[in-house]
PAVO-632479 format. One line per 10 residues: number of its first residue (from 1); their letters; for each residue y, x, z of C-alpha. Coordinates in Angstrom, 2 decimals, padded with zeros to 5 digits. Layout:
NUM = a = Y/X/Z; ...
END
This chain:
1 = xxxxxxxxxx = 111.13/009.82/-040.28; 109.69/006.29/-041.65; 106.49/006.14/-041.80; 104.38/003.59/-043.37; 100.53/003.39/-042.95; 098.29/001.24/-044.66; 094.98/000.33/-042.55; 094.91/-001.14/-039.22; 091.68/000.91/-038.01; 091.28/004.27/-036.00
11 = xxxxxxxxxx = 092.55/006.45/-037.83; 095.63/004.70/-038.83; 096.41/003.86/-035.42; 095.49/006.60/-033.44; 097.88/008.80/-036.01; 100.81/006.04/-035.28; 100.57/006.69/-031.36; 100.16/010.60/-031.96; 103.28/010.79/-034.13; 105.24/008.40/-031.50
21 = xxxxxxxxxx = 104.43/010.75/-028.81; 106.04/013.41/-031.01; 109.14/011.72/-031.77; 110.00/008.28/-030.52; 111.96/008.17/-032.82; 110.47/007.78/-035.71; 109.80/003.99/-037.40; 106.38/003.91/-037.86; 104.88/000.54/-039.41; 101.08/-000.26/-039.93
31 = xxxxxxxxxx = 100.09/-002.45/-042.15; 096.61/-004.42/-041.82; 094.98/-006.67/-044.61; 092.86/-008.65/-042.10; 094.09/-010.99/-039.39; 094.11/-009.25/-035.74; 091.20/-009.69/-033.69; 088.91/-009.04/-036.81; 086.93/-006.51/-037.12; 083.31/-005.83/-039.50
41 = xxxxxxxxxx = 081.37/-003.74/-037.31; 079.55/-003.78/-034.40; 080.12/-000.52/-032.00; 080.94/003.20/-032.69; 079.42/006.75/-031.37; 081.43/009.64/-030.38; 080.54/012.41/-028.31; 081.87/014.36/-025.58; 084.01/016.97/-027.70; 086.08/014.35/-029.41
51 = xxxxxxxxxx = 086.68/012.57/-025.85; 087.87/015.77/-024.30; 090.22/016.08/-027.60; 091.62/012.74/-026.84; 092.35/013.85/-023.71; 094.27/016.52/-024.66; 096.65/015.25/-027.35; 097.28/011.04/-025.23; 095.86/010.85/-021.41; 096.30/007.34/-021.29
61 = xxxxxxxxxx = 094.43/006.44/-024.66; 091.43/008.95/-023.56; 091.07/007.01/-020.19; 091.13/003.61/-021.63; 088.59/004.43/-024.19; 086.22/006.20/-021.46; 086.72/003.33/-019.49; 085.20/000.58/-021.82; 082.18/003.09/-023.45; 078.82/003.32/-022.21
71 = xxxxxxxxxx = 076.94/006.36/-022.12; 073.80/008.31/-022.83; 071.97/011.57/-023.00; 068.54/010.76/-024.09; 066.97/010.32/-027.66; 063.35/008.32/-027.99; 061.57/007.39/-030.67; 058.61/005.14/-031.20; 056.36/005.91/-034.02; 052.35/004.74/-034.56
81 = xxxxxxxxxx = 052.33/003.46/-030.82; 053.65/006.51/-028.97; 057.12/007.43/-027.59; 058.39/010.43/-027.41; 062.06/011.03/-025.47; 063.80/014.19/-025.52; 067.04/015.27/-023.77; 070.21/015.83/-025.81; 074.03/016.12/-025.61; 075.86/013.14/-023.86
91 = xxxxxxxxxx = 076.91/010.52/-026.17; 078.81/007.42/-026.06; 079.08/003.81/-027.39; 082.45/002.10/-027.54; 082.54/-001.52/-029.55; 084.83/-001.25/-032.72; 086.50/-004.53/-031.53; 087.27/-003.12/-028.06; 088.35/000.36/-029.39; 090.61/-001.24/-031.65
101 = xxxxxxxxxx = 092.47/-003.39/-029.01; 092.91/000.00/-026.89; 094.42/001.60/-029.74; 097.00/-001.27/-030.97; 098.10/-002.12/-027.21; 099.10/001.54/-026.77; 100.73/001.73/-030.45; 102.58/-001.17/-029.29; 103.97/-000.13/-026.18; 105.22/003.17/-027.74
111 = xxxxxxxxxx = 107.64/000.90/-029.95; 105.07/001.14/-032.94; 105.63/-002.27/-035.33; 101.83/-003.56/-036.39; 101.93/-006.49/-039.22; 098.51/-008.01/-040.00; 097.05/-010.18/-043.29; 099.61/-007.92/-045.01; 097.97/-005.92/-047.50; 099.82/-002.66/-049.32
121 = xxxxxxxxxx = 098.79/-002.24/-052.81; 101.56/000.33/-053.87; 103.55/002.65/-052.07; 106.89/001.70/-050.14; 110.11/003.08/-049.78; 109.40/005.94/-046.72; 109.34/009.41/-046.05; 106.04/009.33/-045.71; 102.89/006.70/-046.95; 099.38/006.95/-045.18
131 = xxxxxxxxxx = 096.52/005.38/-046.93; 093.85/004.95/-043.95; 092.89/001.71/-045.64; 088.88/002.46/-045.72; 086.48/003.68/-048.37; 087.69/000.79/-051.11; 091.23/002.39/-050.37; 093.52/000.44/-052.73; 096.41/003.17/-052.77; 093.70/006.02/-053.55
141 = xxxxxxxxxx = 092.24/003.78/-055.70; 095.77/002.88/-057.83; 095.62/006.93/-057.86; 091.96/007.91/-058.39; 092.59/009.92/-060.88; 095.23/012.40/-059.09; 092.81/012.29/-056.40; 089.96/012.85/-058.26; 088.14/010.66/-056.16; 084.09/010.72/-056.64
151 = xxxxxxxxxx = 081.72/008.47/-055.10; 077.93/009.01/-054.65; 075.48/006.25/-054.09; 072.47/006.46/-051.87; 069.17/005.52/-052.13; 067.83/003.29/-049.16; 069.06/000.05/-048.50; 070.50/-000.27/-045.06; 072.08/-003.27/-042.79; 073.94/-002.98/-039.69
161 = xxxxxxxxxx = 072.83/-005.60/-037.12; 074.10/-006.07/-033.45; 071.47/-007.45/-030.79; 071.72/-008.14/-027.05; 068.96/-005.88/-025.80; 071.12/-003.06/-024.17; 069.59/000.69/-025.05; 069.73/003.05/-022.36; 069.52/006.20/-025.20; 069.93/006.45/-028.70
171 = xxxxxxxxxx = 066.55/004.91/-030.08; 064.20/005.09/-032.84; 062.01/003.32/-033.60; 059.48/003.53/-036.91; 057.16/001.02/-038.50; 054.33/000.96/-041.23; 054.31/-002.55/-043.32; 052.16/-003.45/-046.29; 055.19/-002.34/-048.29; 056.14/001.30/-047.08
181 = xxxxxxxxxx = 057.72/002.12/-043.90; 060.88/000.69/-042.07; 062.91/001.70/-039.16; 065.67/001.56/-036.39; 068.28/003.06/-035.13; 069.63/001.19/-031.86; 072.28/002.34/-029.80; 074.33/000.97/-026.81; 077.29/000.17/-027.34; 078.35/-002.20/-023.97
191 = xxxxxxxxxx = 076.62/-003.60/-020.70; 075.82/-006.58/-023.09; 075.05/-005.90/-026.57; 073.95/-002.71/-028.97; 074.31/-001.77/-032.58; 071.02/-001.94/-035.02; 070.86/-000.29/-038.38; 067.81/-000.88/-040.00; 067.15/001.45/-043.29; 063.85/001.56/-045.41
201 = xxxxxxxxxx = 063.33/002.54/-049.08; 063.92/000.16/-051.62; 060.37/-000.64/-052.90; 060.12/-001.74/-048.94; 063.24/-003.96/-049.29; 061.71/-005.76/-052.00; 058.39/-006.09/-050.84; 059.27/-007.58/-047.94; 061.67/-009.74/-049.55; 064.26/-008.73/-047.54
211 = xxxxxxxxxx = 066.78/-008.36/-050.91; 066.17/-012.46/-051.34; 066.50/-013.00/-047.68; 068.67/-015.76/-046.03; 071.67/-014.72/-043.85; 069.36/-016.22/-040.98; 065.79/-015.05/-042.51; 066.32/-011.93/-042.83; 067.19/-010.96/-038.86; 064.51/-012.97/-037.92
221 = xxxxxxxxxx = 062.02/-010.90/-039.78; 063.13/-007.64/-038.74; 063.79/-008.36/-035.17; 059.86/-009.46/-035.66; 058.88/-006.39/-037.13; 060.51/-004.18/-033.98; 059.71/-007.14/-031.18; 058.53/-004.27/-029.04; 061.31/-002.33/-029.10; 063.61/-004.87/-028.89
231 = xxxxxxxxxx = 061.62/-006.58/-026.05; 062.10/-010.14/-027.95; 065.95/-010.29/-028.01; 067.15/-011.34/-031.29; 069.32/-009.05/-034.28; 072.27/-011.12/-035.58; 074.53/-010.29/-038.37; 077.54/-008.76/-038.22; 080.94/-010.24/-036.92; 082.49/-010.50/-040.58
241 = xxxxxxxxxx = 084.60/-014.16/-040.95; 081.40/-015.83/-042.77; 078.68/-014.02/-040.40; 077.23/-012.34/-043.31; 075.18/-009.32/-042.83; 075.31/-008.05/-046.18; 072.82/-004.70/-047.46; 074.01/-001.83/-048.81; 073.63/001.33/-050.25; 075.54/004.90/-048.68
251 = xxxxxxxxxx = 078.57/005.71/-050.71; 079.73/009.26/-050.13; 082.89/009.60/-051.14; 085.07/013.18/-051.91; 088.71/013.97/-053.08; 089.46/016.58/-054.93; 093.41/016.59/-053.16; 094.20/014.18/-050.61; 097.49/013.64/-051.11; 100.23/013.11/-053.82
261 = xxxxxxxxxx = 103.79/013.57/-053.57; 104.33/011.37/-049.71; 101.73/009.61/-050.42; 098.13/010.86/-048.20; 094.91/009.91/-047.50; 093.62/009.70/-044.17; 090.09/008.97/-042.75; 087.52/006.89/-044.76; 089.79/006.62/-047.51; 089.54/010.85/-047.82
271 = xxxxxxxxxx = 086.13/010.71/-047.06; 082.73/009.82/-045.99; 079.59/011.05/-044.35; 076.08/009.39/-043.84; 076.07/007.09/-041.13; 072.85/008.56/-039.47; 074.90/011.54/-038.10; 077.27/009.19/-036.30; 080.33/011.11/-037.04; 082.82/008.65/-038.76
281 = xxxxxxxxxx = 085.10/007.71/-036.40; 085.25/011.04/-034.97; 086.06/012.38/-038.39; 089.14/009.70/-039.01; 090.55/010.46/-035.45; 090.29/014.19/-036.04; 091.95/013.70/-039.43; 095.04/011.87/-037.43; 095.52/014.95/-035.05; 095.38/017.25/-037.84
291 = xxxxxxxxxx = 097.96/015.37/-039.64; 099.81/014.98/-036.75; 100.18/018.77/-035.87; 100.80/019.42/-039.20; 103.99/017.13/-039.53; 104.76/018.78/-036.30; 104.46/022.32/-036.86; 105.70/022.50/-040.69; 108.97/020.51/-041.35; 108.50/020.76/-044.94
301 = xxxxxxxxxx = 106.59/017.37/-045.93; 104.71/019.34/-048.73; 103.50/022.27/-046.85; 102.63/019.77/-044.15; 100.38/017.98/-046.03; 099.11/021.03/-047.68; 098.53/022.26/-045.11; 096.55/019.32/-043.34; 094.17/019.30/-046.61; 093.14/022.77/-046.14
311 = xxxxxxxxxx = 092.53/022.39/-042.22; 090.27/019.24/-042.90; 088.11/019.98/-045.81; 087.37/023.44/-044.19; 086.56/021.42/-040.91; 084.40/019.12/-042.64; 082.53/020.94/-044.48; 079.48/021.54/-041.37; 079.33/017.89/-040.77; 079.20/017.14/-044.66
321 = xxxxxxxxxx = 076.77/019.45/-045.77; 074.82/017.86/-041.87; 075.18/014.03/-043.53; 073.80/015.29/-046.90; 070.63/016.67/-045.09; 069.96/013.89/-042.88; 070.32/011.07/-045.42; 068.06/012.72/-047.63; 065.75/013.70/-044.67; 065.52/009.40/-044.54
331 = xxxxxxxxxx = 065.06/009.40/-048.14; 061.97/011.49/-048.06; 060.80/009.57/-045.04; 056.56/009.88/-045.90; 057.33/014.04/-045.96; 057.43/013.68/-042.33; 055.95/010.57/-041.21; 052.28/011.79/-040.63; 053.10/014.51/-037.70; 052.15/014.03/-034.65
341 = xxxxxxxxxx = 055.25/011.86/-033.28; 056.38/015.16/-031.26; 055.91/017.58/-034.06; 058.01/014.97/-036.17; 060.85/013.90/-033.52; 061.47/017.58/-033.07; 061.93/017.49/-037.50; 064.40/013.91/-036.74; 066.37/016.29/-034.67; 066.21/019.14/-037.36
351 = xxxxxxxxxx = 067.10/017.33/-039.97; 070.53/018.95/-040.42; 069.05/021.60/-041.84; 069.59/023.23/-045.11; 065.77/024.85/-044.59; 064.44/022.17/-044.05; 063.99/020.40/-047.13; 062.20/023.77/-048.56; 059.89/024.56/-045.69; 056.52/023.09/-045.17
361 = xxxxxxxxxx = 056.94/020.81/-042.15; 054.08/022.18/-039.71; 055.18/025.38/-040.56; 059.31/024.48/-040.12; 058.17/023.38/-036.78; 056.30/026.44/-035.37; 058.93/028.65/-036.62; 061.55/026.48/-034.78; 059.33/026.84/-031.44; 059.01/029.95/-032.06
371 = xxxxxxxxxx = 063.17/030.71/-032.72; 063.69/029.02/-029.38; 061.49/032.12/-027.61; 062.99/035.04/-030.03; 066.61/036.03/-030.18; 065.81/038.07/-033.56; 064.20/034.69/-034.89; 066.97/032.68/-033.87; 069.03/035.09/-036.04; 067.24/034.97/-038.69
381 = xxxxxxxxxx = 067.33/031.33/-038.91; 071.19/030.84/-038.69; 071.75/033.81/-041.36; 069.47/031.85/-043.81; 070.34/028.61/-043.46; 074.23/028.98/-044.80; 072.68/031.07/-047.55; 070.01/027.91/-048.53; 072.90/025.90/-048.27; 075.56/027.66/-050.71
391 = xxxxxxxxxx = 072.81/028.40/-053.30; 072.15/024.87/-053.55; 075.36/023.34/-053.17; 075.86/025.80/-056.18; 073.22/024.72/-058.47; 074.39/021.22/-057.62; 078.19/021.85/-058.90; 076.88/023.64/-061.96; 074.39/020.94/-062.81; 077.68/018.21/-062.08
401 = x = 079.89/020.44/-064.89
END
């Protein structure tokens, strides 16, 4: 089979190796806009359950990437002067530079041709086109109306920074300004550096003056605002050509079909979810071993694809519907704020939930102590939650038509 993918990133690569391992012989080509060596980003999260994937479906990739992340298990949060630091699942940091080398050596060395500044803007002559070519997709876009592609803007303003104090947990930290409150989220992401995203609302953004900020002002006054936490070291913008660290907005984008005729859409370019749940890149690699096992399993190119649809939006739907609730759990920031910082870390790590948003908090948070003593309560909760969830997601679809 000749395959031609469009995007140089994880998901296009990763599904390059996977299908190689199936069948050397198939003529797999990835194409990649930017030059090699670039990359916009600072570093990615993953957890232990995609890892342990990876290790299933290509040894050698899972042990290079385990090799070159760091790791954590703790979450802490600074809020009005106190810290708070809870225990949670093990996670890891891996820089999106680093990951991306791993990932194009082993394509290489399984016979896989990579061709960068070389940009795909219709579909070739293959058996089979891949558009893994990120969130401004140009093949889905040339085709957004097949697709029935829909994007959703967010609210808050957000920047991602890099820094080189070195988190030993996944930290947040919160702070009250003149103008509304600001925050943090700082993760490792090697024994030198760490990923910053700073988010606040936008009345904030433009009362600090952060939306006329200088590429060099505007670090400077948020690594002052969260000197503490940062114990002094610097944020710097991200490694884009011009060292811009540009603010944006979420865009959450959907499909309604993800693929048409050869032609499918794999990874950001399907979809998106909020960044605070830290799930993209595991989302675009589990898209590339779904599409992978499809191709695999159903000969038919049609059914395959088909096929790979159904298994992904189904699979997506949890972390989706997680993303939703957690970005707007951001958005409604001052609901929260004024716990007691345990009372609301316990509500940061909640935030997932369709309940939520339609309980008071003190009282969300005694029944959640409470569920973790009764089984019956415990119950309760995870019958009602789904049910929250569909009656809104409901309402919303109705109120879209």
């Amino acid at each position: 089979m000749k395959v031609v993918c469009a995007g140089g990133g994880p998901a296009g690569l990763y599904l390059s190796i996977l299908l190689k391992r199936q069948d050397p012989s198939h003529d797999i080509t990835v194409y990649e806009r930017n030059p090699e060596g670039s990359t916009y980003g600072w570093g990615v999260t993953y957890w232990r359950g995609l890892l342990d994937r990876l290790h299933e479906h290509d040894p050698e990739t899972a042990r290079a990437v385990e090799e070159h992340s760091v790791r954590w298990s703790d979450g802490v949060a600074h809020v009005r002067g106190m810290t708070t630091r809870h225990r949670g699942d093990e996670g890891f940091g891996i820089g999106r530079h680093r990951l991306l080398e791993i990932l194009a050596a082993r394509a290489r060395a399984l016979g896989v041709r990579l061709e960068f500044e070389h940009e795909i803007t219709e579909p070739p002559e293959a058996d089979l086109v891949v558009a893994a070519d990120g969130v401004r997709s140009t093949l889905r876009t040339r085709y957004a109306g097949h697709f029935g592609t829909e994007v959703q803007a967010g609210r808050n303003p957000y920047i991602w920074l890099g820094t080189t104090k070195v988190f030993d947990s996944f930290t947040f930290a919160f702070r009250e300004t003149g103008h509304g409150w600001i925050w943090i989220y700082g993760y490792g992401y090697s024994p030198e550096r760490s990923t910053c995203v700073v988010e606040c609302a936008p009345e904030t953004w433009t009362g600090l003056g952060l939306d006329r900020a200088g590429e060099a002002d505007g670090p400077a006054l948020l690594a002052q605002i969260f000197a503490d936490v940062l114990d002094g070291h610097p944020l710097t913008g991200r490694s884009a050509p011009d060292g811009s660290a540009p603010w944006l907005t979420f865009r959450t984008l959907t499909n309604r079909t993800w693929f048409r005729d050869n032609l499918v859409l794999l990874g950001d370019a399907a979809h998106t979810t909020h960044y605070s749940v830290g799930a993209g890149t595991t989302l675009a690699l589990e898209d590339a071993i779904a599409l992978a096992r499809a191709l695999r399993e159903q000969p038919a190119l049609p059914r395959a694809l088909a096929r790979y649809e159904r298994e992904r939006v189904r699979a997506l739907l949890p972390t989706q519907s997680a993303a939703r609730y957690s970005a707007q759990w951001y958005e409604n920031l001052p609901r929260y704020i004024g716990l007691p910082p345990e009372q609301m870390f316990a509500l940061l790590g909640q935030r997932h939930s369709p309940l939520l948003p339609y309980v008071p908090p003190q009282l969300y948070y005694r029944i959640d102590r409470a569920a973790g003593r009764l089984e019956s309560l415990r119950r309760f909760k995870r019958w009602l939650g789904p049910k929250v969830a569909r009656t809104v997601h409901g309402r919303a679809l109705s109120t879209r038509r």
